[in-house]
matplotlib code that plots the C-alpha trace (Angstrom):
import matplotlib.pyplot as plt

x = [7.5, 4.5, 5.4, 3.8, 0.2, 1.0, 4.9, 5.2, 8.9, 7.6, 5.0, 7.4, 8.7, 12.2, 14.4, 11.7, 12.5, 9.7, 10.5, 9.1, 5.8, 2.6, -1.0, -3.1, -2.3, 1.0, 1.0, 3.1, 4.8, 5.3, 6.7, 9.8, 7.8, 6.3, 9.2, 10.8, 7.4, 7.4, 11.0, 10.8, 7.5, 8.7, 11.1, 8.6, 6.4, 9.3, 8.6, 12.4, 13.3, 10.8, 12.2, 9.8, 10.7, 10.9, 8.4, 8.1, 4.8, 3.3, 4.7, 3.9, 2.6, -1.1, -0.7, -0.5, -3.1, -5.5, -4.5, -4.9, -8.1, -8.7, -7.9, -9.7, -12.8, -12.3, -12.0, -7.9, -7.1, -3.5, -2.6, -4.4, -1.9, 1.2, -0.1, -1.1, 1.9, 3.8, 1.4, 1.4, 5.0, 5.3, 2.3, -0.8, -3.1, -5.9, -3.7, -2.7, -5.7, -7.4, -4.3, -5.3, -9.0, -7.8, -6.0, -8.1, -11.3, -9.0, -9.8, -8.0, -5.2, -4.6, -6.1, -3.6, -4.7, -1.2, -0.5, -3.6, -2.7, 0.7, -0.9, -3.3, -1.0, 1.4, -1.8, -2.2, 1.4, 1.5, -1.5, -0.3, -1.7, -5.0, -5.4, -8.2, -6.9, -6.4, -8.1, -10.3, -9.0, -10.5, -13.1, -10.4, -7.9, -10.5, -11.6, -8.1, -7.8, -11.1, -9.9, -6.6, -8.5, -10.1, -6.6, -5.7, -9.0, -8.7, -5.0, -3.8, -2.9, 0.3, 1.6, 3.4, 0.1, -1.1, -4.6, -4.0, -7.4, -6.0, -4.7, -7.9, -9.6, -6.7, -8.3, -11.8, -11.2, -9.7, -11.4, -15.0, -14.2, -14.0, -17.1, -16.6, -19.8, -18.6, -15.6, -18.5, -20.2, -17.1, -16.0, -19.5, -19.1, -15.9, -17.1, -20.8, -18.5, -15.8, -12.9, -9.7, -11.6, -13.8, -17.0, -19.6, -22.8, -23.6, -20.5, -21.8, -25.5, -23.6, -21.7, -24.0, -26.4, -24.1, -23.6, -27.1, -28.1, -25.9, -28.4, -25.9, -28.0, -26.6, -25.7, -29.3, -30.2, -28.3, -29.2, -32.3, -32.3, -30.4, -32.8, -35.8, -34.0, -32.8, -29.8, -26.7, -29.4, -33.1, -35.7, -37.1, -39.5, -40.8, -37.7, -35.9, -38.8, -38.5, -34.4, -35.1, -37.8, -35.6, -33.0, -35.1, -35.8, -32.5, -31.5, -29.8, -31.4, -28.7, -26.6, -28.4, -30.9, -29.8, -31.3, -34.6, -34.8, -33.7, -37.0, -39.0, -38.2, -38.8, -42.0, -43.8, -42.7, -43.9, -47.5, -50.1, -49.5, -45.3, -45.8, -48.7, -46.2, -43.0, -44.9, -45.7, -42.5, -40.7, -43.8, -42.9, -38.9, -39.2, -41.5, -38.9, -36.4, -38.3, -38.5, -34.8]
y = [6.0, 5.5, 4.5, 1.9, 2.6, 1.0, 1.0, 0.7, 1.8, 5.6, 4.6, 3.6, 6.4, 7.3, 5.3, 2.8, -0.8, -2.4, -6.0, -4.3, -2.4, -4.2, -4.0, -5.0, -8.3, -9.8, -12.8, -16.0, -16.2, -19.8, -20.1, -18.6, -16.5, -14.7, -14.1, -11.9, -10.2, -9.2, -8.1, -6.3, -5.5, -2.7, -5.5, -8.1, -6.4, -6.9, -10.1, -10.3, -10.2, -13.1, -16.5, -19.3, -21.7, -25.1, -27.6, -31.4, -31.6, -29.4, -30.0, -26.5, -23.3, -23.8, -27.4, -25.9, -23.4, -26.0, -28.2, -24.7, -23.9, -28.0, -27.7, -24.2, -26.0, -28.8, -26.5, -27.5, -23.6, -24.4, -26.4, -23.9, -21.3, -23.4, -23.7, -20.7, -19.1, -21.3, -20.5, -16.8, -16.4, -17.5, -14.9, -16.6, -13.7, -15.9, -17.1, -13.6, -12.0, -15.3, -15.2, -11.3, -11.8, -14.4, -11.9, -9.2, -11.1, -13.4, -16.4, -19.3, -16.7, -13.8, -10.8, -9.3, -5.8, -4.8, -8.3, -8.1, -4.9, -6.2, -9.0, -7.1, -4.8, -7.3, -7.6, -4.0, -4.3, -6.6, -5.0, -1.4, 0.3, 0.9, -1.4, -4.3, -7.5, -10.0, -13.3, -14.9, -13.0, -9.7, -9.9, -11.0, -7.6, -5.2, -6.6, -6.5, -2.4, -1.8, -3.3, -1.4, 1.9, 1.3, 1.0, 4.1, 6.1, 5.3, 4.0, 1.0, 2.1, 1.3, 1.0, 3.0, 3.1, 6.2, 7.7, 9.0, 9.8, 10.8, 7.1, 5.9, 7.9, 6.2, 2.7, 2.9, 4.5, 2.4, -0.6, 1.0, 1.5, -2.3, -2.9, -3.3, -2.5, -1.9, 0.5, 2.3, 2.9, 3.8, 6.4, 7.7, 8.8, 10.4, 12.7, 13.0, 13.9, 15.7, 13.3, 13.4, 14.8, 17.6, 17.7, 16.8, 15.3, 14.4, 12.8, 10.5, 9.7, 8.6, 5.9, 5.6, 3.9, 2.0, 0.0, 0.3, -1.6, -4.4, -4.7, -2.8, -1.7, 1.1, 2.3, 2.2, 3.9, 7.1, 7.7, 7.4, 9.7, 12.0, 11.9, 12.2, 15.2, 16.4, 16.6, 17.6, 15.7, 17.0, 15.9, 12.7, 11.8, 8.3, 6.7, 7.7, 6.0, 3.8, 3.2, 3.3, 0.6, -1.9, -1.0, -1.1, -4.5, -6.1, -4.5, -6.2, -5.9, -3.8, -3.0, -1.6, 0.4, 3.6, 2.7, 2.3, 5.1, 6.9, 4.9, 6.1, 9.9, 10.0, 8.2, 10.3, 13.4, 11.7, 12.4, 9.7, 9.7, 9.2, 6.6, 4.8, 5.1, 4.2, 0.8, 0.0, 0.2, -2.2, -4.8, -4.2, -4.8, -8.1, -9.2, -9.0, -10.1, -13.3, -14.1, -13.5]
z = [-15.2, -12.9, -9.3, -7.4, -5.8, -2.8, -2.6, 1.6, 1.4, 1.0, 4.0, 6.3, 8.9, 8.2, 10.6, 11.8, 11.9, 10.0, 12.1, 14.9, 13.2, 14.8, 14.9, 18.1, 18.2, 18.1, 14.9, 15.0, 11.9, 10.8, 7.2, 6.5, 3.4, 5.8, 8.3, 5.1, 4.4, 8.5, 8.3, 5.3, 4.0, 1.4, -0.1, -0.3, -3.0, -5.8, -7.8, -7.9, -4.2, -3.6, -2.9, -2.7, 0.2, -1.3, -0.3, -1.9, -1.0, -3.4, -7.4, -8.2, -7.0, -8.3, -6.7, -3.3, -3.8, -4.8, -2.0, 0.8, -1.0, 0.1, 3.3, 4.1, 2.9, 5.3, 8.3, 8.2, 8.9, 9.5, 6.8, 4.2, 5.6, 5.0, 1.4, 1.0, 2.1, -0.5, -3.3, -2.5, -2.5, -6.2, -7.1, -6.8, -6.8, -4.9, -2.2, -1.7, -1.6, 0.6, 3.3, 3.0, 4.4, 6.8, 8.4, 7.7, 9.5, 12.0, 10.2, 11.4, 12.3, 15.0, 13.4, 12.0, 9.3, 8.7, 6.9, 5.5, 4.1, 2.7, 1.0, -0.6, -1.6, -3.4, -5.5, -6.2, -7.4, -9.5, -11.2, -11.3, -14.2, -16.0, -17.7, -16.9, -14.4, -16.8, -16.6, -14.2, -11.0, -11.9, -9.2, -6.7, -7.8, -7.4, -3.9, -3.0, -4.1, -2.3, 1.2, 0.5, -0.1, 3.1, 5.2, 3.5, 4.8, 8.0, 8.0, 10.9, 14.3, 15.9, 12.1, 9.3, 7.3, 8.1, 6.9, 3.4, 2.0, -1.4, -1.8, -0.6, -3.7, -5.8, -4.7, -4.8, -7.7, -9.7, -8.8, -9.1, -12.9, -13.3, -11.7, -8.1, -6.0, -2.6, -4.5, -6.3, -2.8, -0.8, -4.0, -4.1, 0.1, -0.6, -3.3, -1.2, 2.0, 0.3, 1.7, -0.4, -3.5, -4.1, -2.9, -5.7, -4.8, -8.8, -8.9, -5.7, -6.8, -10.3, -8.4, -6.0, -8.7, -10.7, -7.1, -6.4, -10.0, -8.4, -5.3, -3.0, -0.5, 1.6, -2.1, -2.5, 0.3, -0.1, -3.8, -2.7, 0.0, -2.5, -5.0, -2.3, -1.4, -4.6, -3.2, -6.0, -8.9, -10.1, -7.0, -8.0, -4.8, -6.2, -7.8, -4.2, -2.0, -4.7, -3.8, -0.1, -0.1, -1.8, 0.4, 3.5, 2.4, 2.1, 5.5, 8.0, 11.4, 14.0, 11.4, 8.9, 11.4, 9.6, 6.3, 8.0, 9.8, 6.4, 4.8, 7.4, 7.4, 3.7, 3.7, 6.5, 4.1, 1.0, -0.7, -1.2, -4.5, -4.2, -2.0, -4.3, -7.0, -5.3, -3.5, -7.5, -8.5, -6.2, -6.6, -9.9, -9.1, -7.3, -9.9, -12.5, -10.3, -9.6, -13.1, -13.6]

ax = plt.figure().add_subplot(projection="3d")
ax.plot(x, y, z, "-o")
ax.set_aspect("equal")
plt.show()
């Protein structure tokens, strides 16, 4: 029998009392769900140790997630936490995985990454095998494995989540092979870095491009500075200017300043005739893309 991906109990440091395990910032805890998931995070990812707290104001658990997703949308932070919270404790994946970024960004509560990471992991539980998320909350499972795999890289200070770069590959893995684009980048830098797998650059610029065909950019801009380079795949000089130029493109000013300067370094190396070719092709890109 397959354990859990997640299962915090085999996290947790042997004697430490999970009530006091903290991030940064101390969280207020207002619904008695999420007083048990504080005190006893290993606990709270059985289905069968989860009470819901009764509430007359919603008349079911899709009710109150309707009514949070409501009051999110009306700048009602508060209240979409209260429902949430009820929702989520009955195994609404989207409440989980929403309360999950609202602690994960700070979002109309303290920032808060190791209940982010609990929620999301109650997700990863519930789905815990190989088989594809059913229904419409694929996109929302996969997100939730991705932000988990990224806990795991780097793990939470002050927390019993400790960097475990294996799980991480366990993560990104799993939700890249249902699609996921920002998976499909983050597996392709652990196999182009060697980070809890063996190093294989082919194995990167493969995943690398499967993101990249969904317009993700830094994915875009490391194939093609792999395949500029010729880098673990045949050199292909004008589909990588190619890869950079559309990534250059979509880049963010600030934060995306690397994928310029990796346009730029490629570009001054590249013949007259690459970068001829390379310009074509991406006239040629948002052409198509236009018509799309």
């Amino acid at each position: 029998m397959r354990t859990s991906r997640t299962d915090l109990s085999r996290l947790r440091p042997a004697g430490a009392d999970p009530g006091r395990l903290r991030t940064k910032l101390a969280c207020a805890v207002g619904a008695a769900g999420l007083m048990l998931l504080a005190a006893n995070p290993a606990e709270s990812l059985d289905a069968t140790a989860r009470t819901p707290v009764p509430d007359k104001s919603y008349r079911s658990a899709k009710d109150a997630l309707r009514s949070g997703v409501r009051d999110y949308n009306a700048g009602d932070k508060q209240g979409a936490v209260r429902a949430l919270e009820y929702a989520a404790n009955q195994g609404q994946t989207l409440a989980l995985w929403k309360l999950g970024r609202m602690y994960a960004d700070g979002d109309g509560v303290p920032h808060d990454d190791l209940k982010a990471f609990e929620y999301f992991s109650r997700i990863a539980d519930d789905n815990d095998s190989d088989d594809r998320p059913e229904g419409g909350n694929s996109g929302v499972v996969t997100s939730a494995f991705t932000a988990l795999g990224t806990y795991f890289l780097d793990g939470i200070k002050g927390t019993y989540v400790r960097s475990n770069p294996e799980r991480a590959y366990e993560m990104f893995n799993y939700a890249a092979s249902f699609g996921d684009p920002n998976a499909q980048y983050n597996l392709a830098r652990l196999y182009l870095d060697g980070t809890g797998v063996e190093q294989d650059p082919r194995k990167a610029a493969r995943w690398f491009n499967l993101a990249a065909e969904k317009g993700h950019k830094p994915a875009q801009a490391l194939l093609g500075d792999l395949l500029f380079n010729g880098v673990g795949v045949p050199r292909q000089p004008v589909r990588g200017l190619t890869w950079l130029a559309l990534a250059r493109d979509g880049a963010h000013p600030g934060s995306d300043d690397w994928i310029v300067e990796l346009y730029d370094k490629a570009w001054s190396q590249a013949s007259e005739a690459d970068r001829a070719d390379a310009t074509s092709k991406v006239q040629s890109t948002g052409s198509t893309r236009r018509r799309r």
